[in-house]
N, C-alpha and C positions, 0 to 999 in steps of 0.2 A: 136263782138270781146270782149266787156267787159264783157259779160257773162260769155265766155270761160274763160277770165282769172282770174274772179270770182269764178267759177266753178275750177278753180287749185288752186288757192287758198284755197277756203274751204277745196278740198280733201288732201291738204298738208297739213293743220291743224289738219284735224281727225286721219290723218295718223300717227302725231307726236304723237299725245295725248295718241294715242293705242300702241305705242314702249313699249318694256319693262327696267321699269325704271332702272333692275340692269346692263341693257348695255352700260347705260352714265356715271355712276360714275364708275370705277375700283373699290376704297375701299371700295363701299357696295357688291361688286360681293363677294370679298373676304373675309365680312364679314357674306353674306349670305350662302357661302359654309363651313362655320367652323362649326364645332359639338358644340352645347351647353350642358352640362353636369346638370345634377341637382342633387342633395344630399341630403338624407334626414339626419336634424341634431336628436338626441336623448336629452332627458332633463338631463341623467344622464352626457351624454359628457360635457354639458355647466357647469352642476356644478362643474363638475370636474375641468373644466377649471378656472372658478372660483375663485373654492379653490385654485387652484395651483397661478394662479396672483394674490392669495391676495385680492380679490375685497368686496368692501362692499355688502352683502348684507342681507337683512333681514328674510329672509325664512328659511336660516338655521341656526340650535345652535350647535355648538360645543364645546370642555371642552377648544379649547384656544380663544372664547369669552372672550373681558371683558365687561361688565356692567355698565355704568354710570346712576344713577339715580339723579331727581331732582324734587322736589315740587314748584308749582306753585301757588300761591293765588291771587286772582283779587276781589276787592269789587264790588257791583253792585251800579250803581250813584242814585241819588236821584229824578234825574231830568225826570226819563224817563216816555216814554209815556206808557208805560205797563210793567205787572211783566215779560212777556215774553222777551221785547228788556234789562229789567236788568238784567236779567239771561244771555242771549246772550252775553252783552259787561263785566260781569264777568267772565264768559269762555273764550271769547277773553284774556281778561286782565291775567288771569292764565296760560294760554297755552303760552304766551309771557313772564309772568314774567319763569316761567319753560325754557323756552328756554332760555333765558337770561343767567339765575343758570346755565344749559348745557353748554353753549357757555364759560361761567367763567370757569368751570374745566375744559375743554379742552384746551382753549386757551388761559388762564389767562387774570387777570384785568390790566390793564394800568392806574399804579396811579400816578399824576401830584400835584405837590403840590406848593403853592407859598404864600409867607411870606412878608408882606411889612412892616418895622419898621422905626420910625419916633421917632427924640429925644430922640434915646434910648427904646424907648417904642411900642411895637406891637400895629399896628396901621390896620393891617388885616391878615387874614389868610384866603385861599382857598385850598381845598381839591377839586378834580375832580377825577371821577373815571369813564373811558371807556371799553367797551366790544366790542369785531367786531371779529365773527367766523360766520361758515355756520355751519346750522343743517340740518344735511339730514337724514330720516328712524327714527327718534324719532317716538315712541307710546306712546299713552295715556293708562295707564295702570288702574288706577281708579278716577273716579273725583267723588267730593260731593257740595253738595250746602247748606247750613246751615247759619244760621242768616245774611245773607246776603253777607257771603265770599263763595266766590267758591275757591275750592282746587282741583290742578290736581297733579297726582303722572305723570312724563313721563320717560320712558326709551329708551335709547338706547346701542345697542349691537354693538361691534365692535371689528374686529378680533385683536388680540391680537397683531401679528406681523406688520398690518398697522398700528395699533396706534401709535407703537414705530419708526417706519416709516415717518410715517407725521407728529409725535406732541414730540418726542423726541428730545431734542436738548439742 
């Protein structure tokens, strides 16, 4: 007798296993019967698009681009372990000071200033000067390495009507 009901068992088992799964869930039945559509996109349509939203991007140039440019200079340190890694952390250092310069004319400096006088008489002065913007799509348009400054030119293009959009104000 335990066989037998062993035996139903197992065949109720394999039996469930082999149903087809779109007959237990209703919302996959109805998801399995819908048409799927696929569309091919065109590269002209994206640009299009685009241009029309405005969107940054770097591949194309047109006459309402504007142009920010910035020079970058980074020394190489004294301390390194080869000409190759002072070359490296003077590119680093130029590519950051460039961006920096970028980040200033677009988003100007935030200058803090604080004066402490004592007896009539200036007893300190500090000056602090902050930057905080995002650079995105800058290039590096020429770099040099000469007596041990590295110089990077960077540019970045940006349409005309975002600019006045985002940094307008």
């Amino acid at each position: 007798m335990k066989k037998v009901i062993f035996m139903f068992c197992l065949a109720l088992g394999f039996s469930a296993c082999a149903l087809d799964q779109r007959g237990v869930n209703p919302n996959q039945t109805q998801a399995a019967n819908s048409d799927v559509v696929v569309q091919k996109v065109d590269k002209d349509d994206v640009r299009n698009i685009i241009r029309e939203e405005k969107m940054l991007t770097n591949d194309t140039s047109t006459d309402n681009d504007l142009t920010f440019t910035a020079v970058g200079e980074g020394i190489a340190p004294l301390n390194t372990v080869s000409v190759g890694q002072a070359l490296a952390l003077a590119k680093r250092a130029a590519i950051t000071d460039a961006y920096r310069q970028l980040a200033s004319k677009l988003y100007g400096v935030r200058v803090n200033g604080k004066d402490t006088v004592k007896d009539a008489m200036l007893k300190s002065s500090t000056i602090t000067a902050q930057v905080n913007g995002l650079i995105k799509n800058a290039s590096v348009v020429d770099q040099d390495f000469k007596d041990g400054l590295y110089r990077v030119n960077v540019e970045l293009k940006i349409d005309a009507d975002k600019w006045k959009e985002l940094f307008a104000y």
